[in-house]
C-alpha positions in Angstrom: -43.6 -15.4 12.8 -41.7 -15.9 10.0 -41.0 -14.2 6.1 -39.5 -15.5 3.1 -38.4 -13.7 0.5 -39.0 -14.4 -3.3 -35.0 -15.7 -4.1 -34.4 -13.9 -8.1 -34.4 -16.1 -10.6 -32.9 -14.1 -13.6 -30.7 -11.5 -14.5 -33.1 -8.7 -14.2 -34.3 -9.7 -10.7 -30.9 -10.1 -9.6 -29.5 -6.6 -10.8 -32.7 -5.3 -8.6 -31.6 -6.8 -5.2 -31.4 -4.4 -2.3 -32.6 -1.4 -4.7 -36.2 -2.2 -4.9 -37.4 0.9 -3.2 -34.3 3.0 -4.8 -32.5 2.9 -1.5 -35.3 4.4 0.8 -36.9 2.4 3.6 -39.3 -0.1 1.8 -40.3 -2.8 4.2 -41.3 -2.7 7.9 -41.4 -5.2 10.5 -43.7 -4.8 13.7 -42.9 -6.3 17.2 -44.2 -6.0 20.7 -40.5 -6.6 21.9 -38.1 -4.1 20.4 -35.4 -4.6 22.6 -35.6 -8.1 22.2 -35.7 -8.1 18.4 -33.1 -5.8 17.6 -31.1 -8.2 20.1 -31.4 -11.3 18.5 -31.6 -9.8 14.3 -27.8 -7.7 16.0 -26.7 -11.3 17.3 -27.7 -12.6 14.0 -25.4 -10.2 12.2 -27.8 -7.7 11.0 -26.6 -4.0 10.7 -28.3 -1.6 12.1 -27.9 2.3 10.8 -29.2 4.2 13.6 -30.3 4.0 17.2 -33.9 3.0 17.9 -35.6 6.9 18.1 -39.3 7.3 19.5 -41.8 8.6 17.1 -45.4 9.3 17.6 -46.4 6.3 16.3 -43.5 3.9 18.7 -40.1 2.8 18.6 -38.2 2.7 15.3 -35.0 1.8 14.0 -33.8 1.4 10.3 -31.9 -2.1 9.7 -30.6 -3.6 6.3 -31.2 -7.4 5.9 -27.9 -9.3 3.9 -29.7 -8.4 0.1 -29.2 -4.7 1.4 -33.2 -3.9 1.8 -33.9 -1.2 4.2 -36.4 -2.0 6.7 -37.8 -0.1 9.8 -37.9 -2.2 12.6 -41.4 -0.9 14.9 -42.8 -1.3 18.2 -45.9 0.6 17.5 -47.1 2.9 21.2 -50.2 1.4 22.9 -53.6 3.2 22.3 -54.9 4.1 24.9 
């Protein structure tokens, strides 16, 4: 899949860039290949802030994309 994000088009848009969410976590992006993600977004130059962890809910990791947003990157666990 893809994502595009809306580019700001004046000065109060701008001055919000990578502080949407007041620094916390705002966006989250689900794969089925978390290894294989994280390899390719890493490749791609994106900077990780953690090492993936398991959660109850899957495998998470926070990245920051280049307009500084915080994402989590998720493989959510199977149900059984």
């Amino acid at each position: 899949g893809r994502l595009l994000i809306a580019k700001a088009t004046t000065d109060t848009q701008s001055a919000a860039i990578g502080n949407q969410t007041g620094g916390r976590v705002g966006f989250f992006a689900h794969t089925d290949d978390f290894a294989g993600t994280q390899a390719r977004l890493v490749d791609a130059g994106i900077l990780f802030h953690e090492q993936p962890r398991h959660e109850s809910y899957g495998t998470v990791a926070v990245f920051s994309d280049p307009f500084g947003n915080r994402w989590d990157l998720i493989e959510p666990k199977e149900q059984a």
